[in-house]
N, CA, C and O of each residue as an XYZ file, in Angstrom:
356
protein
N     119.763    168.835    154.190
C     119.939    168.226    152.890
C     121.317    167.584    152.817
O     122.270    167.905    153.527
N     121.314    166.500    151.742
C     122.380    166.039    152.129
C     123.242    166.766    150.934
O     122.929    167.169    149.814
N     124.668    166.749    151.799
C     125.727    167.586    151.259
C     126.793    166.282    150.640
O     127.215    165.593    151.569
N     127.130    165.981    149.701
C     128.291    165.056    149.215
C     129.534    165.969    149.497
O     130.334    165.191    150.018
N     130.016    166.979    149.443
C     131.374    168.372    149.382
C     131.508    167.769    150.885
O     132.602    167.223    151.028
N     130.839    167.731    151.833
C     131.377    168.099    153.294
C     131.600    167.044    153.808
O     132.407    166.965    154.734
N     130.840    165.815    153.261
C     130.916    164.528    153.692
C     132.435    164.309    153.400
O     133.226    164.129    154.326
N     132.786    164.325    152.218
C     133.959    164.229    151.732
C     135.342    165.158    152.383
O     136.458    164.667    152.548
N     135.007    166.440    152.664
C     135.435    167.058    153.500
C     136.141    166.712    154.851
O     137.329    166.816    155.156
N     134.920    166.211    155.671
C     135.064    165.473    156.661
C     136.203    164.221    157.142
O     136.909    164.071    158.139
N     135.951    163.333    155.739
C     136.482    162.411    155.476
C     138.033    162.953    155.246
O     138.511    162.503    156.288
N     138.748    163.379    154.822
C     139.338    163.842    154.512
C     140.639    164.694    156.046
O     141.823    164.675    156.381
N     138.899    165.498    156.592
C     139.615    165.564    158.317
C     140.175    164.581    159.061
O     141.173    164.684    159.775
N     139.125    163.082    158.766
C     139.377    162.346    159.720
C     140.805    161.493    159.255
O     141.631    161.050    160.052
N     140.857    161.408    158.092
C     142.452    160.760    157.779
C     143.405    161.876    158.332
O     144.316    161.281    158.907
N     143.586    163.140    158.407
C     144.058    163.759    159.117
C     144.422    163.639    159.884
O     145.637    163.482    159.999
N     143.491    163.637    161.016
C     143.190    163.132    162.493
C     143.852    162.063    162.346
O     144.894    162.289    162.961
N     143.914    161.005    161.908
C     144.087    159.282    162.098
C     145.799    159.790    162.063
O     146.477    159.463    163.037
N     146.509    160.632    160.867
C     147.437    160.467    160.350
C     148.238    160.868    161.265
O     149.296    160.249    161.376
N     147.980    161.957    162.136
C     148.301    163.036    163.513
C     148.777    161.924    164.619
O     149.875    161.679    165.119
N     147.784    161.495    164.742
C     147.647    160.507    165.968
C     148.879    159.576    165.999
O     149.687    159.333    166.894
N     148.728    159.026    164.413
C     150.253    157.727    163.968
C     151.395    158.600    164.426
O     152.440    158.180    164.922
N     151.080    159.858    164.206
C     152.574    161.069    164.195
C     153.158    161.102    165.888
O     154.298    160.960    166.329
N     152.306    161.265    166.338
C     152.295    161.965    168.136
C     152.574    160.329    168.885
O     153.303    160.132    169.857
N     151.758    159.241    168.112
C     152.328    158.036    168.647
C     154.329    157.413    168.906
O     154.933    156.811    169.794
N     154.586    157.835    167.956
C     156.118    157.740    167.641
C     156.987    158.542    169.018
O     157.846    158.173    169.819
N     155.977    160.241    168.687
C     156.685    160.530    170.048
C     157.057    159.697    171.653
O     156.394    158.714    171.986
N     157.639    159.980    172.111
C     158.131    159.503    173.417
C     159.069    160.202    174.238
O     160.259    160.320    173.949
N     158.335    160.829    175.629
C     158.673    161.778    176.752
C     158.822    160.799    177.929
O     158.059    159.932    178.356
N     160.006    161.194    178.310
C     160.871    160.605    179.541
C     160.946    161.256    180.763
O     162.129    161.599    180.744
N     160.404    161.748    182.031
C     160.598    162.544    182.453
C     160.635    161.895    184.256
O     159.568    161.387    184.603
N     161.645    161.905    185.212
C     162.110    161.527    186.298
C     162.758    162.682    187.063
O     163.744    163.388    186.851
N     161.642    162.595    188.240
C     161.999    163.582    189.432
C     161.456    163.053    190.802
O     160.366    162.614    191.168
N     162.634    163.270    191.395
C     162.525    162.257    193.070
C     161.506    161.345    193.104
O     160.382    161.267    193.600
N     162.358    160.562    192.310
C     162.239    158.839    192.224
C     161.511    158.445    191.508
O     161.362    157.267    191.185
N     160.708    159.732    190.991
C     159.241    159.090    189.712
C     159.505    159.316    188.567
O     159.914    160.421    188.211
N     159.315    158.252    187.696
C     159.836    158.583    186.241
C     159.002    157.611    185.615
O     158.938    156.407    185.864
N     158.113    158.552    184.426
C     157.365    158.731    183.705
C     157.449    158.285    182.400
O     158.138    159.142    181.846
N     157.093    157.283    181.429
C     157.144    157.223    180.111
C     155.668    157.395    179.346
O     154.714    156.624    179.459
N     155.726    158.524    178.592
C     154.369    159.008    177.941
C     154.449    158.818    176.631
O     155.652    159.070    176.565
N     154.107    158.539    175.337
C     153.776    159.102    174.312
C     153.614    160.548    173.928
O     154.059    161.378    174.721
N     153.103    160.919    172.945
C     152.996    162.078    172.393
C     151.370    161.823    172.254
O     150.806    162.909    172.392
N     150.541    160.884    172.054
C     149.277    161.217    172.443
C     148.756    160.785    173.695
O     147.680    160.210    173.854
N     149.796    161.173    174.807
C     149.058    161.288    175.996
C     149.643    159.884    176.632
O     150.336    159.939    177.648
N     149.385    158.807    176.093
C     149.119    156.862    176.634
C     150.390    157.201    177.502
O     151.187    157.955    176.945
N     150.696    156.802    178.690
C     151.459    156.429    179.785
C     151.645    155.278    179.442
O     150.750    154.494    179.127
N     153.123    154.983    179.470
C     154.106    153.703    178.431
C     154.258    152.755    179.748
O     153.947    151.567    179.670
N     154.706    153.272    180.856
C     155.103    153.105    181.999
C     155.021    154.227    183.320
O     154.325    155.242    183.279
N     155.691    153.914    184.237
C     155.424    154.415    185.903
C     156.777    153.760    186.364
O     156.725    152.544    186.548
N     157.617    154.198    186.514
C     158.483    153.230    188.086
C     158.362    154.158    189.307
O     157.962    155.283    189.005
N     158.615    153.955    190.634
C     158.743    154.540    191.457
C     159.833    154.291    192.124
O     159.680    153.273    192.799
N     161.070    154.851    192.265
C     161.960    154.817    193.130
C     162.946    153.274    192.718
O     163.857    152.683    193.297
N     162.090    153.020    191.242
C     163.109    152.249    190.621
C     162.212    150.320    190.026
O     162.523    149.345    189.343
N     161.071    150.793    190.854
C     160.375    149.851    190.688
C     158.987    149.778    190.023
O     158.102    150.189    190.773
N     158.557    149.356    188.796
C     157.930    149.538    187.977
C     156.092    149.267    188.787
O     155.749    148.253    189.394
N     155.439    150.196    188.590
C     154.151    150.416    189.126
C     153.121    150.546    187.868
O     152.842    151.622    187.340
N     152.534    149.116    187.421
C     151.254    148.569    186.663
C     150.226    149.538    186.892
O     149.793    150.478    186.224
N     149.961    149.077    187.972
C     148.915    149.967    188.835
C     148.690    151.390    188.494
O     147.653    151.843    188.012
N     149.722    152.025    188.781
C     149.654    153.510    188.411
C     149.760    153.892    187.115
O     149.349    155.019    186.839
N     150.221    153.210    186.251
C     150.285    153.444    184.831
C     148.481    153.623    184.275
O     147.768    154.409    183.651
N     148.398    152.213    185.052
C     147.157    151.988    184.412
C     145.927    153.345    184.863
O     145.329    154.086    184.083
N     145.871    153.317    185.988
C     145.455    154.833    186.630
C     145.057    156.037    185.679
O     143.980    156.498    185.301
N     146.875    156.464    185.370
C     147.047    157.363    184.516
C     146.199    157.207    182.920
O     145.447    157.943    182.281
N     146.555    156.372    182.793
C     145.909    155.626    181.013
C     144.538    155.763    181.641
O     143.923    156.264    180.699
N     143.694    155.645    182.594
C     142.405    155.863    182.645
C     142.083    157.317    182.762
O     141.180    157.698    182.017
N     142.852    158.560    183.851
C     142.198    159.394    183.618
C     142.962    160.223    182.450
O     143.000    161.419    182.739
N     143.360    160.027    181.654
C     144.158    160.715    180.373
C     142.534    160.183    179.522
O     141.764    161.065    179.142
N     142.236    158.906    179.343
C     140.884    158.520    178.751
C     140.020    159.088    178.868
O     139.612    159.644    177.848
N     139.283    159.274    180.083
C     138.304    160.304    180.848
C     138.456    161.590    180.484
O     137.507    162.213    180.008
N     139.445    162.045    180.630
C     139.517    163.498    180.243
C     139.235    164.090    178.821
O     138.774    165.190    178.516
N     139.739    162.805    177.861
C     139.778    163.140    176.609
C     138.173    162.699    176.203
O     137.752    163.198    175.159
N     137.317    161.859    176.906
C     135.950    161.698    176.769
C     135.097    163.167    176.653
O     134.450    163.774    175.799
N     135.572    163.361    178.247
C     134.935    164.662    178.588
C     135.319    165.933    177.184
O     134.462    166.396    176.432
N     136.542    166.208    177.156
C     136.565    167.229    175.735
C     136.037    167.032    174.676
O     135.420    167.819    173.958
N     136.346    165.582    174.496
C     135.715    165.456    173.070
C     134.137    165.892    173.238
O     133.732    166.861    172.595
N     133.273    165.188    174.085
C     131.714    165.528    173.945
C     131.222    167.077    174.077
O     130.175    167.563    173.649
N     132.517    167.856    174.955
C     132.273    169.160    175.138
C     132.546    169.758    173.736
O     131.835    170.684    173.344
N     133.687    169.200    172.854
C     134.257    170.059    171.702
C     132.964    169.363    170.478
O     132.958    169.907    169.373
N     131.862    168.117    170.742
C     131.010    167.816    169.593
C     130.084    168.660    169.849
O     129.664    169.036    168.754
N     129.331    169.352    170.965
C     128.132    170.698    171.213
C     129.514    171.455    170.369
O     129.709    171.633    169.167
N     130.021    171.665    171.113
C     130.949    173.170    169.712
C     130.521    172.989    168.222
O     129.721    173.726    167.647
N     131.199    171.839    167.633
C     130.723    171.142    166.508
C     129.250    171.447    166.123
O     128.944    172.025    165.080
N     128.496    171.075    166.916
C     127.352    171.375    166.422
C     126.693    172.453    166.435
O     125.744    172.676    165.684
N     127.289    173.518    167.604
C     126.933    174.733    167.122
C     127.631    175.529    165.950
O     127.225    176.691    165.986
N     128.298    175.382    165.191
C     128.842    175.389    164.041
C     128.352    174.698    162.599
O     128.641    174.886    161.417
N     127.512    173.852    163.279
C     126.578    173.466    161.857
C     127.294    171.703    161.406
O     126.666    170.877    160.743
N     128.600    171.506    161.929
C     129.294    170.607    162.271
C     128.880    169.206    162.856
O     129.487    168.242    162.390
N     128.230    169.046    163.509
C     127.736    168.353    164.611
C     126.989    166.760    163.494
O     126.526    166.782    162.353
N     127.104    166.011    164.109
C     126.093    164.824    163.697
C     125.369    164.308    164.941
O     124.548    163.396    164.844
């Protein structure tokens, strides 16, 4: 049956979610060890790659794919959660 409370509810999560995301975007992690140095966000996105001083597209892009993949894979694993919770669409 349809519920108007949860819909709204929901809604409510997902500006959440949206608002989180703007939050963790701002972040920015720097991190360089024998010769590799890393620029990440706070939700994950790989900013950059240099290696040994020289900036690597390639590998950034890499990274930005399996950071994507991974977060595919959880999410569809965490929507069965969802739906065993009554959650689920």
């Amino acid at each position: 049956m349809f519920n108007p409370g949860k819909i709204k509810d929901l809604y409510n999560l997902k500006k959440q979610a949206d608002e989180m995301k703007r939050e963790m975007e701002k972040i920015v992690v720097e991190v360089e060890e024998k010769g590799v140095k890393i620029v990440m966000q706070g939700d994950q996105k790989v900013v950059s790659v240099m290696v040994d001083g020289e900036d690597s597209p390639k590998l950034k892009d890499v990274f930005n794919k399996a950071v994507k993949e991974s977060q595919k894979k959880t999410a569809k694993k965490m929507q069965g959660r969802l739906s065993d919770l009554g959650l689920g669409f």
